[in-house]
N, C-alpha and C positions, 0 to 999 in steps of 0.2 A: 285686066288692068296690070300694067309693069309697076314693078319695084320702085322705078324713075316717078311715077304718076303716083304713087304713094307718097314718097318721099317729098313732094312739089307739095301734096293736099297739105300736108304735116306740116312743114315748110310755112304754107300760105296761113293755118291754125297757128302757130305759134305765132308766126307775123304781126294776127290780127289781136289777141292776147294783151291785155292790157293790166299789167302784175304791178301792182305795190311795189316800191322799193326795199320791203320788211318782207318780200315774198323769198330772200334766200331762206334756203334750211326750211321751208312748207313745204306740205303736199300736196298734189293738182290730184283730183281721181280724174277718171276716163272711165268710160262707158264700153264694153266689153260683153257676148255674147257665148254661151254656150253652145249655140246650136245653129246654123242656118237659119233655120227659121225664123228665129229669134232674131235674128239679125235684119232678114228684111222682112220683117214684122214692124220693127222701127223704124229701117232704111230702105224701103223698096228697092233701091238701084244698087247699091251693097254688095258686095258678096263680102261674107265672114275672113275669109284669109284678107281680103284686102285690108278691112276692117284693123284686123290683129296686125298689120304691118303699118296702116297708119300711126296706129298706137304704140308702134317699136318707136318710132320715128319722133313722134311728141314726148315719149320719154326719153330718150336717148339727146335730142334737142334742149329740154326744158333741167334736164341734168347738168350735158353740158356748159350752155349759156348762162343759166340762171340759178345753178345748185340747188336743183327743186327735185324732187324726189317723187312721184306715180304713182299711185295705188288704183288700181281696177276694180268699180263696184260690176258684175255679171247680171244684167238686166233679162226678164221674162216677159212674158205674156201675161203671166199670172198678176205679175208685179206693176203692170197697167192696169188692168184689169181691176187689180184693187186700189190703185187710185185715182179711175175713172169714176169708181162709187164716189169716194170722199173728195170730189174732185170740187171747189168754190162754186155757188150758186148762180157767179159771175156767167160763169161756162155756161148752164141753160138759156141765160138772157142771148146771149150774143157766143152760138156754139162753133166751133171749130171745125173746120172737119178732121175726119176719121186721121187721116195721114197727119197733117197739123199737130195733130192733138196730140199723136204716138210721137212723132218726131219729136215736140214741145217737153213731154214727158223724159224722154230720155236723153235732151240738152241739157234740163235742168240739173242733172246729176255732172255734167264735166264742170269742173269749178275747183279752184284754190278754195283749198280746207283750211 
């Protein structure tokens, strides 16, 4: 994937972004990987650098536009893993699958703080 097609993904995320007006001067976290793995562990079709350059791009966008500042929480395996256990009972009733679930997991972290 180009730089060009990173900065489009980013781009088309911030687009879709729907901030408060009280959102200057807060922080967005982004979802961020250590390791390959990890990365398409949540994202199957992913790869990590691309990953890390979409997230230039949302920050570098969401600074400029909006005076919002970025903080990266670093997501695992493990860190699903443990909140598959403690995961709402809802889940058993009507279960997810596998990819869903991971994916659903690590949306829930990008989010104005």
């Amino acid at each position: 994937m180009s730089a060009q097609n990173a900065k489009d993904a980013a781009d088309d995320f911030v687009a879709k972004l729907r901030l408060p007006a009280e959102a200057k001067g807060r922080k967005f976290q982004l979802v961020t990987f250590a390791t390959e793995e990890d990365c398409r562990f949540f994202y199957p079709r992913r790869a990590l650098d691309w990953q890390r350059q979409v997230n230039t791009f949302i920050s570098r966008a969401l600074r400029e536009r909006f005076g919002i500042r970025v903080q990266r929480i670093a997501l695992t395996q493990a860190d699903y893993d443990a909140w598959i256990r403690r995961a709402p009972a809802v889940m058993a009733e009507v279960p997810p699958s596998p990819a869903q679930s991971k994916r659903e997991f690590a949306d829930q972290h990008v989010r104005l703080l």
